[in-house]
RODO-2510 file (C-alpha; in nm, 4 decimals, decimal comma):
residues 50
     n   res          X          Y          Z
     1     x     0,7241     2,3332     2,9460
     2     x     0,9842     2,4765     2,7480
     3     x     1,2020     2,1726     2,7021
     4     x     0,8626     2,0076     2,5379
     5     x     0,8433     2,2708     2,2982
     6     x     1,2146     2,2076     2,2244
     7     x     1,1845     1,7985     2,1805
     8     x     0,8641     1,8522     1,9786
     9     x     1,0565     2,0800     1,7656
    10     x     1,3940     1,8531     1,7409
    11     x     1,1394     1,5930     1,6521
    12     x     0,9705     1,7232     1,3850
    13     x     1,2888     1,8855     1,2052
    14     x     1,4484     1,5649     1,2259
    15     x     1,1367     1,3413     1,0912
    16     x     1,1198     1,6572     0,7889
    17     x     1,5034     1,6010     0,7119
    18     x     1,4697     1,1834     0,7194
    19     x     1,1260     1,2649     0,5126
    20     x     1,2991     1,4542     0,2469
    21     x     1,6339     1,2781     0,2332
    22     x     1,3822     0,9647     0,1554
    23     x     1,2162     1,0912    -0,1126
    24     x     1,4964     1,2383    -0,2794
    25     x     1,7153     0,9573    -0,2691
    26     x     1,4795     0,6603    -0,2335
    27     x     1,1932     0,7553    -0,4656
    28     x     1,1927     0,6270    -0,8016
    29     x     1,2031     0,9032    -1,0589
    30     x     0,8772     0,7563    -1,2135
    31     x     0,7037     0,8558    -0,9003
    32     x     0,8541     1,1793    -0,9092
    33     x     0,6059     1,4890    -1,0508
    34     x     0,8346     1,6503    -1,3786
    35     x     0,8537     2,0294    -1,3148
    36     x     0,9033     2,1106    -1,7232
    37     x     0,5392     2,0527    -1,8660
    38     x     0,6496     2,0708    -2,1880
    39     x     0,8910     1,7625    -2,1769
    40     x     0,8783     1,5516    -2,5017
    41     x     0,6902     1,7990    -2,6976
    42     x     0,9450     1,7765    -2,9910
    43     x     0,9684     1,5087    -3,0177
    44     x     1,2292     1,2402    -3,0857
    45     x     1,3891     1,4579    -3,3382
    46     x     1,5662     1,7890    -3,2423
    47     x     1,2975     2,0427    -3,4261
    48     x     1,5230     2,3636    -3,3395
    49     x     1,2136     2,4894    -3,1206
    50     x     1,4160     2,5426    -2,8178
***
């Protein structure tokens, strides 16, 4: 019983790790949610509001 609970455990860290690793390097960035909600409020010009 106890070397279940291990495997199941090996198994999901590793699918996690795989999981992440793919979406951090294999994602496109367009598909990617922007953490800074305030991107592109400026503008294209530098308005000094930052």
């Amino acid at each position: 019983m106890n070397t279940l609970i291990q495997d199941i455990l090996v198994y999901l860290i590793t699918f996690s790790a795989l999981a992440y690793l793919a979406y951090k390097f294999l994602v496109p960035s367009r598909f990617k949610r922007s953490r800074n909600k305030n991107a592109g409020v400026c503008g294209k010009d530098d308005c000094g509001c930052h």
